[in-house]
Gaussian input, Z-matrix of N, CA and C with variables (Angstrom, degrees):
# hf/3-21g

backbone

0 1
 N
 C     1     B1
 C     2     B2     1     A1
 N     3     B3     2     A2     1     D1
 C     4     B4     3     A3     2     D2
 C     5     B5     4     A4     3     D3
 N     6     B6     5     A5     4     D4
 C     7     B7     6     A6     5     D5
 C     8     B8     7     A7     6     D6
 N     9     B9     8     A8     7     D7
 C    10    B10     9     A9     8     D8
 C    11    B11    10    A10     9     D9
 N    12    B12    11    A11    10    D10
 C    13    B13    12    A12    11    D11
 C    14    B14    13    A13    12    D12
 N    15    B15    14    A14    13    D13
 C    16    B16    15    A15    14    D14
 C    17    B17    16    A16    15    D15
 N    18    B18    17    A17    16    D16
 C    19    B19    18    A18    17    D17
 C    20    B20    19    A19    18    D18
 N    21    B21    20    A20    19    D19
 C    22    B22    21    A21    20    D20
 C    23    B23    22    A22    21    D21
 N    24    B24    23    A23    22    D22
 C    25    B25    24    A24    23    D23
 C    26    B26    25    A25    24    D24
 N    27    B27    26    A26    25    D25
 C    28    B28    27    A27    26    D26
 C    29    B29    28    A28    27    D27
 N    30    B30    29    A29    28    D28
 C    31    B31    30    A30    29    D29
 C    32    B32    31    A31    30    D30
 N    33    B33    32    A32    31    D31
 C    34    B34    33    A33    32    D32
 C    35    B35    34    A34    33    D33
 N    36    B36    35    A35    34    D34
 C    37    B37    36    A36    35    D35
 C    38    B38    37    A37    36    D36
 N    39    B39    38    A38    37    D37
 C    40    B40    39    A39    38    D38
 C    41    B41    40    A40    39    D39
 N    42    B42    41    A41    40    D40
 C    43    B43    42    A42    41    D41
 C    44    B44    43    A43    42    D42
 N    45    B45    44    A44    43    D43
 C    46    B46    45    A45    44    D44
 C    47    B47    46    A46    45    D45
 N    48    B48    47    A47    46    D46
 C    49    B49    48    A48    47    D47
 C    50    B50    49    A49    48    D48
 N    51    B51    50    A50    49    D49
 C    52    B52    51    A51    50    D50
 C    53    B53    52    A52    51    D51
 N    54    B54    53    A53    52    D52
 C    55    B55    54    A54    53    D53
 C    56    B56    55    A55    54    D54
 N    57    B57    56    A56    55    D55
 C    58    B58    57    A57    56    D56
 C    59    B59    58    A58    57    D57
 N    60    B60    59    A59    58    D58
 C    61    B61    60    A60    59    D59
 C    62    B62    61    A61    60    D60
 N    63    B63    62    A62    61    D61
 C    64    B64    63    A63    62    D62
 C    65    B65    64    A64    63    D63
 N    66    B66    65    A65    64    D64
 C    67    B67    66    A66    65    D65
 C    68    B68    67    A67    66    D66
 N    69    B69    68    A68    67    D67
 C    70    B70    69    A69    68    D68
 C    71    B71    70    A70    69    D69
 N    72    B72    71    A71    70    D70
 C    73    B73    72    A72    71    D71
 C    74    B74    73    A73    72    D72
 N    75    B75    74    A74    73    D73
 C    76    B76    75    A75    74    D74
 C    77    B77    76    A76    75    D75
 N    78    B78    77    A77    76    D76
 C    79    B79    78    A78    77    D77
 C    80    B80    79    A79    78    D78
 N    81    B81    80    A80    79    D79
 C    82    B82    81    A81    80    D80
 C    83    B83    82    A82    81    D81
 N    84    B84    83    A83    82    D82
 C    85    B85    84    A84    83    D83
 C    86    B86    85    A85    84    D84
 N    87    B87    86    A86    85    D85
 C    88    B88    87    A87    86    D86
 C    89    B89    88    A88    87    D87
 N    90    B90    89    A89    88    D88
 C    91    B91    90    A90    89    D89
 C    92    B92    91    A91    90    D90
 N    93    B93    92    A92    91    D91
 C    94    B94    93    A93    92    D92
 C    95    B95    94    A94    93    D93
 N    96    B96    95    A95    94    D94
 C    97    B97    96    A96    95    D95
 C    98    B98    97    A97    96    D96
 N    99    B99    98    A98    97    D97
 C   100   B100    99    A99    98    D98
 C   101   B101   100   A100    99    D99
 N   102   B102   101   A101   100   D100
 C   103   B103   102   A102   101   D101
 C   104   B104   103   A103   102   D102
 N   105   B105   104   A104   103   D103
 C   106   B106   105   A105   104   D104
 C   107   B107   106   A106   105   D105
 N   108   B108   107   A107   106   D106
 C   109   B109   108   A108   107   D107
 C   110   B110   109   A109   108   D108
 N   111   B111   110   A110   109   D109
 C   112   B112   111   A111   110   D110
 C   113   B113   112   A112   111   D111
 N   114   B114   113   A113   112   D112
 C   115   B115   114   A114   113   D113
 C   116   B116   115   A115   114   D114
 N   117   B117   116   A116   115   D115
 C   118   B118   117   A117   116   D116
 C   119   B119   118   A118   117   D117
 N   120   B120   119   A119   118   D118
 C   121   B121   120   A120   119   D119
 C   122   B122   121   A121   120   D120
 N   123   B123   122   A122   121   D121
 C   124   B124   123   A123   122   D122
 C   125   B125   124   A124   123   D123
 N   126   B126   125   A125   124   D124
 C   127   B127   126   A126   125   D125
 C   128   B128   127   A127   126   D126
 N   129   B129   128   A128   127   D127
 C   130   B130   129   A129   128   D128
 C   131   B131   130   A130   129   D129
 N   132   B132   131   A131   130   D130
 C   133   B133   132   A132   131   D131
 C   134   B134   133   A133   132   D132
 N   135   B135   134   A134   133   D133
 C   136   B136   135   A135   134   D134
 C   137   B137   136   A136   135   D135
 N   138   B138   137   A137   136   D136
 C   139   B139   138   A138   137   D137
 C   140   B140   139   A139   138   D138
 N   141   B141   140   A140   139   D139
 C   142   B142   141   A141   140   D140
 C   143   B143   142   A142   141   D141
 N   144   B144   143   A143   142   D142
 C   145   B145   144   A144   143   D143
 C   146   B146   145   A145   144   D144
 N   147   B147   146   A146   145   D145
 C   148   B148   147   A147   146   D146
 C   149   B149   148   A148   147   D147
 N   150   B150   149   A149   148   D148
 C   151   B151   150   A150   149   D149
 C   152   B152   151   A151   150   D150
 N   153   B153   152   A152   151   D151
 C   154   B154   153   A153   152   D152
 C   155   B155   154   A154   153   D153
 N   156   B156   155   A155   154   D154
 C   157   B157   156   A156   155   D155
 C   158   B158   157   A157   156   D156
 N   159   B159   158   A158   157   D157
 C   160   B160   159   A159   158   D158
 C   161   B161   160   A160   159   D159
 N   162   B162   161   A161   160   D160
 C   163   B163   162   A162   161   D161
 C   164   B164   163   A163   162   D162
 N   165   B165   164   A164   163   D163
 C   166   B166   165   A165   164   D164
 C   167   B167   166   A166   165   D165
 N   168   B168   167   A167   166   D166
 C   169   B169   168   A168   167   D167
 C   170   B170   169   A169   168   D168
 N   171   B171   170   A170   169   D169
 C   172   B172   171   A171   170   D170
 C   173   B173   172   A172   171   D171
 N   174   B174   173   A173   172   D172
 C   175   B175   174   A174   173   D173
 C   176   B176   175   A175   174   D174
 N   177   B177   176   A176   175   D175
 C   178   B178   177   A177   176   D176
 C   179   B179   178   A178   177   D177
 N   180   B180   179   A179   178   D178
 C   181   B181   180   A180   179   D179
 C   182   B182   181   A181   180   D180
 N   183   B183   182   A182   181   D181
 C   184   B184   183   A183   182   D182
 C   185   B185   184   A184   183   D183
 N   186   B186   185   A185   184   D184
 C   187   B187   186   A186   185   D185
 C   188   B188   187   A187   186   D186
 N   189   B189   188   A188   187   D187
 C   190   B190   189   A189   188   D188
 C   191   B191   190   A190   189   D189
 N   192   B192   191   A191   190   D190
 C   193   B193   192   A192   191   D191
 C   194   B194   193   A193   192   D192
 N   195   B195   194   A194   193   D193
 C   196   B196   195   A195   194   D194
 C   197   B197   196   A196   195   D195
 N   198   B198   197   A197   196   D196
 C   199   B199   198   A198   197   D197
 C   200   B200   199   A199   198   D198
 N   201   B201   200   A200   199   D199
 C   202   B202   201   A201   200   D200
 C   203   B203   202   A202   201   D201
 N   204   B204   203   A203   202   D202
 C   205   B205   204   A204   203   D203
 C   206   B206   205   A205   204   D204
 N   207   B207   206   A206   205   D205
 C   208   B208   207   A207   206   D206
 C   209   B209   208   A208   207   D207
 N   210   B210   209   A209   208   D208
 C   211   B211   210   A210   209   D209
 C   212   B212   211   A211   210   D210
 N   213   B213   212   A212   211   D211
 C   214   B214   213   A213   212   D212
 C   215   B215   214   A214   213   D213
 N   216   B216   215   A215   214   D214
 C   217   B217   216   A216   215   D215
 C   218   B218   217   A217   216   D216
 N   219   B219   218   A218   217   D217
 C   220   B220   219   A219   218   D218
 C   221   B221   220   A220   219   D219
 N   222   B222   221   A221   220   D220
 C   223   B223   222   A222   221   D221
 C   224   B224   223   A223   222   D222
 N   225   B225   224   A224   223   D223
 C   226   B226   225   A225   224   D224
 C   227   B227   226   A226   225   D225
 N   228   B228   227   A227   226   D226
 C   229   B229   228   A228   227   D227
 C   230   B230   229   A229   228   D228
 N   231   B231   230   A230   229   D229
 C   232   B232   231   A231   230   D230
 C   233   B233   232   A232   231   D231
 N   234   B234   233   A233   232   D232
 C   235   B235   234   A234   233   D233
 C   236   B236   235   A235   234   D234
 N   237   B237   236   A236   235   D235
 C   238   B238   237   A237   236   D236
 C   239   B239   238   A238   237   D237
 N   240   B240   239   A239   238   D238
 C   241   B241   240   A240   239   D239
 C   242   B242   241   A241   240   D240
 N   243   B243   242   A242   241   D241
 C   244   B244   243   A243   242   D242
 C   245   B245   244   A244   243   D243
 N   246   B246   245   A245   244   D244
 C   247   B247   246   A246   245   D245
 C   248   B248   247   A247   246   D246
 N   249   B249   248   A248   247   D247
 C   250   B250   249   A249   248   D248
 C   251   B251   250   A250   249   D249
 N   252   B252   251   A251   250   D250
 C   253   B253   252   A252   251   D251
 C   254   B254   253   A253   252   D252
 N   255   B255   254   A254   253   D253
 C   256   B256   255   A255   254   D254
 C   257   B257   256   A256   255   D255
 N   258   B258   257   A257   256   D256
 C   259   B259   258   A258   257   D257
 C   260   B260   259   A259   258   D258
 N   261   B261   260   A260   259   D259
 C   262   B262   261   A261   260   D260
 C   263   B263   262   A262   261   D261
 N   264   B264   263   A263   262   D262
 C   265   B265   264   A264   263   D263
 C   266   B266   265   A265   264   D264
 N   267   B267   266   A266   265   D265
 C   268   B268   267   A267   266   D266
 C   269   B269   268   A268   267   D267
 N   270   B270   269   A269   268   D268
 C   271   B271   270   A270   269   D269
 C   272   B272   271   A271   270   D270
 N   273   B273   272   A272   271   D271
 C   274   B274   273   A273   272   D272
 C   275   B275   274   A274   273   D273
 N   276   B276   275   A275   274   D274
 C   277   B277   276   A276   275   D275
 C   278   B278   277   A277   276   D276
 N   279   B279   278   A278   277   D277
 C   280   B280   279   A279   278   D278
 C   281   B281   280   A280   279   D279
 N   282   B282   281   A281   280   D280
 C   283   B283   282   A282   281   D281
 C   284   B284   283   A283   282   D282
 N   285   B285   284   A284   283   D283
 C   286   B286   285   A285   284   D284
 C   287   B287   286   A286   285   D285
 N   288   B288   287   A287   286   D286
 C   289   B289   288   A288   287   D287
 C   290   B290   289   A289   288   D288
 N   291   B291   290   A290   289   D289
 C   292   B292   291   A291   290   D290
 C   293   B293   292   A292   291   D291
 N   294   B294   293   A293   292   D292
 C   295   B295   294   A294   293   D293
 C   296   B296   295   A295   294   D294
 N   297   B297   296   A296   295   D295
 C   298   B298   297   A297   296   D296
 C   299   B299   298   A298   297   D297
 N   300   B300   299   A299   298   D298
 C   301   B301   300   A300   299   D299
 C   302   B302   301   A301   300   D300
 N   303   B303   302   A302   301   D301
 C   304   B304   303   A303   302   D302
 C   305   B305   304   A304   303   D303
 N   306   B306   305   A305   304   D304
 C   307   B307   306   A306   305   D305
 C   308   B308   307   A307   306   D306
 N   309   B309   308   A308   307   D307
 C   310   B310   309   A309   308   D308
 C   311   B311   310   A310   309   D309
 N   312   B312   311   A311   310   D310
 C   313   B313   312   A312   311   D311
 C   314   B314   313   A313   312   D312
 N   315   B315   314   A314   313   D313
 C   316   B316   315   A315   314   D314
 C   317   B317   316   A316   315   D315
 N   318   B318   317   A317   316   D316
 C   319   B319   318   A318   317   D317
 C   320   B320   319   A319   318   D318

   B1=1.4581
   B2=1.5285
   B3=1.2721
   B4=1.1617
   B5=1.4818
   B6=1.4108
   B7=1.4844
   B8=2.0442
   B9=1.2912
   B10=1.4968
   B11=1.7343
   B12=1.6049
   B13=1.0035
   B14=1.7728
   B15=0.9574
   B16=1.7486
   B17=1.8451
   B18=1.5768
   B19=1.4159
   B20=1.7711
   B21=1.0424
   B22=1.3808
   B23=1.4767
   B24=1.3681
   B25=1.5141
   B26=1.9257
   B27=1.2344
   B28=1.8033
   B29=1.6381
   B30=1.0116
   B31=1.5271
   B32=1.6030
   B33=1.0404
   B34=1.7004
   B35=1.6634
   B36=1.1467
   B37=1.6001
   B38=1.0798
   B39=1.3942
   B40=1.5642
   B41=1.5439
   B42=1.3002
   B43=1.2809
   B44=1.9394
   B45=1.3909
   B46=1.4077
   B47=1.6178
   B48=1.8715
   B49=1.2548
   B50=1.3271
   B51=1.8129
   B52=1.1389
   B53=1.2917
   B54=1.7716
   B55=1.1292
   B56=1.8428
   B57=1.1695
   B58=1.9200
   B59=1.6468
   B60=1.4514
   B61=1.2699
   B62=1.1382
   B63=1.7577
   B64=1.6789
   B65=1.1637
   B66=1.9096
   B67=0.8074
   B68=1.2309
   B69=1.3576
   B70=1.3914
   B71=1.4151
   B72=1.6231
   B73=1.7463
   B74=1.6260
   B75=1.3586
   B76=1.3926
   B77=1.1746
   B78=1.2503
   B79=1.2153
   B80=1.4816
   B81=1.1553
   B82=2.0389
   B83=0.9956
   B84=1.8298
   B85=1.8391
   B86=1.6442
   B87=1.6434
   B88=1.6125
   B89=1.5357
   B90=1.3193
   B91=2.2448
   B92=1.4805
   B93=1.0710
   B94=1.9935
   B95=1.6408
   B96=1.0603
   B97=1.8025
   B98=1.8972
   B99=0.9859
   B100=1.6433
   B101=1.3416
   B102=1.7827
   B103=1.3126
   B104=1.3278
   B105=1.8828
   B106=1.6884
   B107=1.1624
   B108=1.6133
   B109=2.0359
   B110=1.7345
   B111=1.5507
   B112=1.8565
   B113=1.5721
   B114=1.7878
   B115=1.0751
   B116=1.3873
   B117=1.4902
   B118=1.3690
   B119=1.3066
   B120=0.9954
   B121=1.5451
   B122=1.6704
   B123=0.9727
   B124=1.8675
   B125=1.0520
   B126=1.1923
   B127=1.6060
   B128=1.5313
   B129=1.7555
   B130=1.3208
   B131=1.5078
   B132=1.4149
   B133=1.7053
   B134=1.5916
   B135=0.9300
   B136=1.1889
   B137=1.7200
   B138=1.3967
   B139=1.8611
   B140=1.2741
   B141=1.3920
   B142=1.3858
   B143=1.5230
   B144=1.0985
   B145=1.2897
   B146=1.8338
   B147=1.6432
   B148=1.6137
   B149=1.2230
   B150=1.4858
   B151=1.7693
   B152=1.3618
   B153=1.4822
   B154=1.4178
   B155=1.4969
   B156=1.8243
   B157=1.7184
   B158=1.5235
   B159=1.2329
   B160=1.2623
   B161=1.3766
   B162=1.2178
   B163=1.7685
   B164=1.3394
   B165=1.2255
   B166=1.7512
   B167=1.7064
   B168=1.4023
   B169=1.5306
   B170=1.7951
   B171=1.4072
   B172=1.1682
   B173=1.4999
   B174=1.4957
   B175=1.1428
   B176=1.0609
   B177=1.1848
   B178=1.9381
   B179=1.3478
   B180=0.9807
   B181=1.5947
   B182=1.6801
   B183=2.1336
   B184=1.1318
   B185=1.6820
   B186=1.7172
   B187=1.2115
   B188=1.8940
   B189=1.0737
   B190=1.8436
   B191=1.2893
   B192=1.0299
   B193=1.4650
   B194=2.1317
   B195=1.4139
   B196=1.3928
   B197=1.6675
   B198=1.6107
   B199=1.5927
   B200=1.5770
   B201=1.3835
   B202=1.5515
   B203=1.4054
   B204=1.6137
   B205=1.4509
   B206=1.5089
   B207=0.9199
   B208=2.0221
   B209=1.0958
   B210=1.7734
   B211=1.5982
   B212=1.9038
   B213=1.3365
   B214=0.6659
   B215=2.1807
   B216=1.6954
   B217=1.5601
   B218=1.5137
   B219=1.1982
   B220=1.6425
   B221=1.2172
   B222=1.2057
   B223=1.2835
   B224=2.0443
   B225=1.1201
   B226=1.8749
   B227=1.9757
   B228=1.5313
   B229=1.7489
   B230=1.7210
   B231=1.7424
   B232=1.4454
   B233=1.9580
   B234=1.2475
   B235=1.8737
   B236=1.7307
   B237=1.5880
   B238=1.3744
   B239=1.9056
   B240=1.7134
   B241=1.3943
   B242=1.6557
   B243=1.4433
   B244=1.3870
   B245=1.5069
   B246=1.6385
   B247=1.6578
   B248=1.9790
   B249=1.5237
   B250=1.9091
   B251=2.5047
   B252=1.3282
   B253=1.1908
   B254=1.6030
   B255=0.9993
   B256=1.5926
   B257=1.0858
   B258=1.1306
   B259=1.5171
   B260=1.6372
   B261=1.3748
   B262=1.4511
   B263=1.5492
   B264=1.3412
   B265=1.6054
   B266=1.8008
   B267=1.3417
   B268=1.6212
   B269=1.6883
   B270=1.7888
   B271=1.1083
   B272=1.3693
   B273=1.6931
   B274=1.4916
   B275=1.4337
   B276=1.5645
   B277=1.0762
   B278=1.4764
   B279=0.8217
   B280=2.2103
   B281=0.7155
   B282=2.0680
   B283=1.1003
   B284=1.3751
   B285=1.7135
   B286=1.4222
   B287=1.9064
   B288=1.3902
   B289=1.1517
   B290=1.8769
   B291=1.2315
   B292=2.0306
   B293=1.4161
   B294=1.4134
   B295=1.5318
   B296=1.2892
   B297=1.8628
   B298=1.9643
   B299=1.1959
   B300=1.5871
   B301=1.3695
   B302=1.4641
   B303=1.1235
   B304=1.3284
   B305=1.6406
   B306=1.2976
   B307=1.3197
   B308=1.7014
   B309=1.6553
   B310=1.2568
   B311=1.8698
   B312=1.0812
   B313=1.7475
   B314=1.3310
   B315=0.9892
   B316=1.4200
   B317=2.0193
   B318=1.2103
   B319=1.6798
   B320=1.2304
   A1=111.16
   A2=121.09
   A3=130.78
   A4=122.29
   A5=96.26
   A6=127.72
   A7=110.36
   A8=96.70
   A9=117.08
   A10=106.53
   A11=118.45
   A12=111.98
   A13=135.44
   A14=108.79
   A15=144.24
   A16=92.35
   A17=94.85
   A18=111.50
   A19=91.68
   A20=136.53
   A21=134.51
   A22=116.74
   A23=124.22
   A24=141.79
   A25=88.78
   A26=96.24
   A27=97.72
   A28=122.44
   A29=112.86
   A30=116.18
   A31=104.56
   A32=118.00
   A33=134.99
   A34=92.52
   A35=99.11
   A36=112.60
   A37=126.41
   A38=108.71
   A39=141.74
   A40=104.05
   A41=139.94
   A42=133.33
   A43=87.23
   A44=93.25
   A45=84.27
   A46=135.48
   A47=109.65
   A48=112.09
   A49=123.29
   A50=126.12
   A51=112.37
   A52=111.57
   A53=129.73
   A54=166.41
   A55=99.69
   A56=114.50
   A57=128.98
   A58=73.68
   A59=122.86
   A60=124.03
   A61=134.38
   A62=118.79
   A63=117.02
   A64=125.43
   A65=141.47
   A66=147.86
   A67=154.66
   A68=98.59
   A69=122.52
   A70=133.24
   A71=96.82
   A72=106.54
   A73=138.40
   A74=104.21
   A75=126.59
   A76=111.92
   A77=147.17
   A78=146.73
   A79=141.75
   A80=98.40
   A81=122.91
   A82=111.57
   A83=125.15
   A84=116.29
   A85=90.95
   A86=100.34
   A87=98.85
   A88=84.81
   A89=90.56
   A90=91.10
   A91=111.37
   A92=129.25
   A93=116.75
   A94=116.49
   A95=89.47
   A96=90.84
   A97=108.36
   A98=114.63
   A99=125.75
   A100=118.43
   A101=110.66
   A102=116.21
   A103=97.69
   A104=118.05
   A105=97.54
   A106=123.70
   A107=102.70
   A108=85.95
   A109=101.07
   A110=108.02
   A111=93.71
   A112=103.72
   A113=104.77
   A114=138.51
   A115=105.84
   A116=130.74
   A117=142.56
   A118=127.94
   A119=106.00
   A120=138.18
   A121=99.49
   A122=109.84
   A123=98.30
   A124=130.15
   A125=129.71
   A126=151.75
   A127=97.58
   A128=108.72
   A129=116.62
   A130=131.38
   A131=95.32
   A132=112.34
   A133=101.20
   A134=150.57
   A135=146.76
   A136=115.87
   A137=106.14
   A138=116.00
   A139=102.74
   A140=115.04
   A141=114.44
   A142=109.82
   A143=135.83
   A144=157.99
   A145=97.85
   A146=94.01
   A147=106.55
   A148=108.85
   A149=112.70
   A150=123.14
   A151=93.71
   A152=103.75
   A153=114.38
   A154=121.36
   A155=87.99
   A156=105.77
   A157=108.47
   A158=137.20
   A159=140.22
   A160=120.49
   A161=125.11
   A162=110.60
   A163=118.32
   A164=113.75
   A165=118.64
   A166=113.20
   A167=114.39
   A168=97.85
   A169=115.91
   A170=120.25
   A171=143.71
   A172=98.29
   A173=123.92
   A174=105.81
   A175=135.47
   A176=111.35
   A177=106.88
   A178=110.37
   A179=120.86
   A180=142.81
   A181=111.03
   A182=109.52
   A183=112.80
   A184=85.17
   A185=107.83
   A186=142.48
   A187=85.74
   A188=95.49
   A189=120.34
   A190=103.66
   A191=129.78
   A192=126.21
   A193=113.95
   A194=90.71
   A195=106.03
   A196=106.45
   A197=125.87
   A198=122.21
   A199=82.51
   A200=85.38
   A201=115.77
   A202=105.56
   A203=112.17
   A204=117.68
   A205=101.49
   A206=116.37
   A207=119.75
   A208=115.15
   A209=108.41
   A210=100.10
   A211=90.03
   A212=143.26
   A213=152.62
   A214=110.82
   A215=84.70
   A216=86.29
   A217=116.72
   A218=118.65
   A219=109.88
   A220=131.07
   A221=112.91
   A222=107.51
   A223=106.52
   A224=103.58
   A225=104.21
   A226=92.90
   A227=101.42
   A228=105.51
   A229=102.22
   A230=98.46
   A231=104.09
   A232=108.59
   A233=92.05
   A234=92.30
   A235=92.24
   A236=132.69
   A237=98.99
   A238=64.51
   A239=105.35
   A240=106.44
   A241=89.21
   A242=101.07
   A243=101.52
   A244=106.56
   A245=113.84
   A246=116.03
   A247=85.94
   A248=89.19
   A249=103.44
   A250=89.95
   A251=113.49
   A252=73.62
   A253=105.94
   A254=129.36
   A255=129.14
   A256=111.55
   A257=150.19
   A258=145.24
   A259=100.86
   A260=134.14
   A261=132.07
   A262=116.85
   A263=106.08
   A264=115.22
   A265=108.80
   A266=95.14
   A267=92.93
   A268=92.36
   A269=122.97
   A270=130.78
   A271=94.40
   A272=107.49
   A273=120.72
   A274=109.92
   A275=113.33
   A276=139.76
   A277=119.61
   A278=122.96
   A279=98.56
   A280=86.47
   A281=101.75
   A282=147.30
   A283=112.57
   A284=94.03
   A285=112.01
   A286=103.47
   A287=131.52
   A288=143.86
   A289=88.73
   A290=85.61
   A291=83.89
   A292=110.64
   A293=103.71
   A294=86.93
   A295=136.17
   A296=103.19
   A297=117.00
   A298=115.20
   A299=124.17
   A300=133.85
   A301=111.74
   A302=118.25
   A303=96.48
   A304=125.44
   A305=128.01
   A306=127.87
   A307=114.57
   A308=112.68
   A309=100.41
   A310=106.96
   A311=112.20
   A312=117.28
   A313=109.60
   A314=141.00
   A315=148.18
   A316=92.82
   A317=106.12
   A318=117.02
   A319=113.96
   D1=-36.54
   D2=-178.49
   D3=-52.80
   D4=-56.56
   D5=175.14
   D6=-51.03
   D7=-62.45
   D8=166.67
   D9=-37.83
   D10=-70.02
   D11=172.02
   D12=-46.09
   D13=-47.49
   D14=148.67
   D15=-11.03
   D16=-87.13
   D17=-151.91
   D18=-75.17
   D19=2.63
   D20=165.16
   D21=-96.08
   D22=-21.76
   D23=173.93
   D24=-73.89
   D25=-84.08
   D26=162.45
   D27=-8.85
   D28=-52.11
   D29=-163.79
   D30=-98.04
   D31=-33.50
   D32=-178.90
   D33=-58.03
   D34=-72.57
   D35=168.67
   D36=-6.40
   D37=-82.75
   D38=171.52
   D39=-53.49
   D40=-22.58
   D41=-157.55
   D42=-103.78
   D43=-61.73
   D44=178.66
   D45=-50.03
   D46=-44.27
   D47=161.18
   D48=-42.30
   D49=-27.81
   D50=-160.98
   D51=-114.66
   D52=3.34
   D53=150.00
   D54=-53.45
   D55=-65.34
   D56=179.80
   D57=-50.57
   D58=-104.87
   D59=-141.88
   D60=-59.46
   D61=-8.19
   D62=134.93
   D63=-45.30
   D64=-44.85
   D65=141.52
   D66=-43.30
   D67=-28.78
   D68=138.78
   D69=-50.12
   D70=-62.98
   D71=161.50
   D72=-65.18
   D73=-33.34
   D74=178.48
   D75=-87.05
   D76=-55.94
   D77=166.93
   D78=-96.73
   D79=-3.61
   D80=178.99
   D81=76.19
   D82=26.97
   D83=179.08
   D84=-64.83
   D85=163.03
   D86=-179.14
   D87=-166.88
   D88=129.83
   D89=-177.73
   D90=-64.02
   D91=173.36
   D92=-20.98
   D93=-37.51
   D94=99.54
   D95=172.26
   D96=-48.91
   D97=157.08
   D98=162.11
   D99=-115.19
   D100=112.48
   D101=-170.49
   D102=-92.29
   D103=135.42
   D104=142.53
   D105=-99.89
   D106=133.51
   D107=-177.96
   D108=-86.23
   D109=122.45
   D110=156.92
   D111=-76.05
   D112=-166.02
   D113=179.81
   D114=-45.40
   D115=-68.45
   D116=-157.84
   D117=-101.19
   D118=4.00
   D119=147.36
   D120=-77.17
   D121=-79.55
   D122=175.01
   D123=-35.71
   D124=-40.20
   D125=174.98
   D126=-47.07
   D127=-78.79
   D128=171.73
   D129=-21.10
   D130=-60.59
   D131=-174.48
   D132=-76.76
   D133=-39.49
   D134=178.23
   D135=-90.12
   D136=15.05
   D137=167.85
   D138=-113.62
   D139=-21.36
   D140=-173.57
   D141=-105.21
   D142=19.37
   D143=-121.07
   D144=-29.04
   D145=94.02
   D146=176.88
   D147=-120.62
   D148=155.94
   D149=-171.79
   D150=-122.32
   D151=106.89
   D152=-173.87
   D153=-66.00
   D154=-46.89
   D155=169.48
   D156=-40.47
   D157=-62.22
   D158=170.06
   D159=-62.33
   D160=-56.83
   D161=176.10
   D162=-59.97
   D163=-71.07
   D164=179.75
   D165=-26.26
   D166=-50.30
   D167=176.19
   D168=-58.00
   D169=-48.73
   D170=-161.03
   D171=-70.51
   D172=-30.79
   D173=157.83
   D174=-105.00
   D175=0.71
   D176=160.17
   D177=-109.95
   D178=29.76
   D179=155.85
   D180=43.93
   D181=38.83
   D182=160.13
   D183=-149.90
   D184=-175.53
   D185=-171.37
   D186=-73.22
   D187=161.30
   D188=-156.66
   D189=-150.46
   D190=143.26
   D191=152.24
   D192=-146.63
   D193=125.78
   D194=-160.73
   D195=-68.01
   D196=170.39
   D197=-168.47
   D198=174.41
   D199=142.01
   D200=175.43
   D201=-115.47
   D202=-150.86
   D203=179.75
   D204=-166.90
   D205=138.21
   D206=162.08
   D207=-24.96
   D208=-46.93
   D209=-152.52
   D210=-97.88
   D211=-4.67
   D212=141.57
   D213=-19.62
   D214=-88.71
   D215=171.51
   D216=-59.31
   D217=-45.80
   D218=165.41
   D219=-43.95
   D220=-24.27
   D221=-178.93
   D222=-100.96
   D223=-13.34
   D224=-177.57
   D225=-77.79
   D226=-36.31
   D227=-177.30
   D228=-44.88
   D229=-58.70
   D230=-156.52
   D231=-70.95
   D232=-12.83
   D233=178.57
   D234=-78.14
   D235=-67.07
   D236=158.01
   D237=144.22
   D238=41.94
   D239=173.13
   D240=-118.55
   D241=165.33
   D242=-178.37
   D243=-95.83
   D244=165.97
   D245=-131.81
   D246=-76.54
   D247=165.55
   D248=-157.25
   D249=-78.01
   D250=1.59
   D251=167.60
   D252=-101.82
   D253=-13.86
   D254=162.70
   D255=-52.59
   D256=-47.62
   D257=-162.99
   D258=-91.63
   D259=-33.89
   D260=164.00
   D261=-25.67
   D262=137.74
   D263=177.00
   D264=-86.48
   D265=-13.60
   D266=-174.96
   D267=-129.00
   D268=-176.39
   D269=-158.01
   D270=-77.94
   D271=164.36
   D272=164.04
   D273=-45.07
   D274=136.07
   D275=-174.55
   D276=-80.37
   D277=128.55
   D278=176.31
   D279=-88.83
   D280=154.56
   D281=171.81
   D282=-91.45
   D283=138.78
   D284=-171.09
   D285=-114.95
   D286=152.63
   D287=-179.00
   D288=-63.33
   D289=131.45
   D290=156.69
   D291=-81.09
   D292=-163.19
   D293=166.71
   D294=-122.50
   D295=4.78
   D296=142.09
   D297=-48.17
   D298=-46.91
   D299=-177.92
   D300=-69.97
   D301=-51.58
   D302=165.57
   D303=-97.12
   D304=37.80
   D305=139.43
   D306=-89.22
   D307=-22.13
   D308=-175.64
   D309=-90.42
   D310=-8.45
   D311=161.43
   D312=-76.01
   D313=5.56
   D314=-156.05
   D315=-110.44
   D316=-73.99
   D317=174.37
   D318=-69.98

């Protein structure tokens, strides 16, 4: 079982390393990557009791930096959960423009 797990850490790995460097190549991302966390992504990480701040770098094997959105917490308010930086395992996140919000700052 061990082994099994092993060679699946292995392959996860490899998928992700080679996932970064399409993106890397194709579009010029270059770490610190910029995560956004939505809503259900939070849910997840905080049922599974995970420290994002710490995994997320370790698995894409550079510096990370986490980001939410307004409509993010607006929308955990309107499900009738309390807002996504209260329920976070790590500090409030800054907020980033979506990108309705910033087409409607635009006009």
């Amino acid at each position: 079982r061990a082994r099994a797990d092993l060679i699946m850490k292995v392959k996860r790995s490899k998928r992700v390393r080679k996932a970064l460097s399409l993106y890397t190549n194709v579009f010029g991302f270059h770490p610190p990557y910029q995560v956004i966390v939505d809503g259900t992504f939070c849910q997840a990480t905080l049922q599974h009791k995970l420290h994002l701040k710490e995994l997320l770098p370790e698995f894409m094997g550079a510096p990370v930096h986490l980001f939410t959105t307004k409509c993010v917490s607006g929308e955990l308010e309107l499900l009738g959960k309390t807002p996504l930086h209260c329920q976070l395992p790590f500090p409030l996140l800054p907020l980033l423009l979506s990108f309705h919000e910033s087409q409607n700052a635009k006009k």
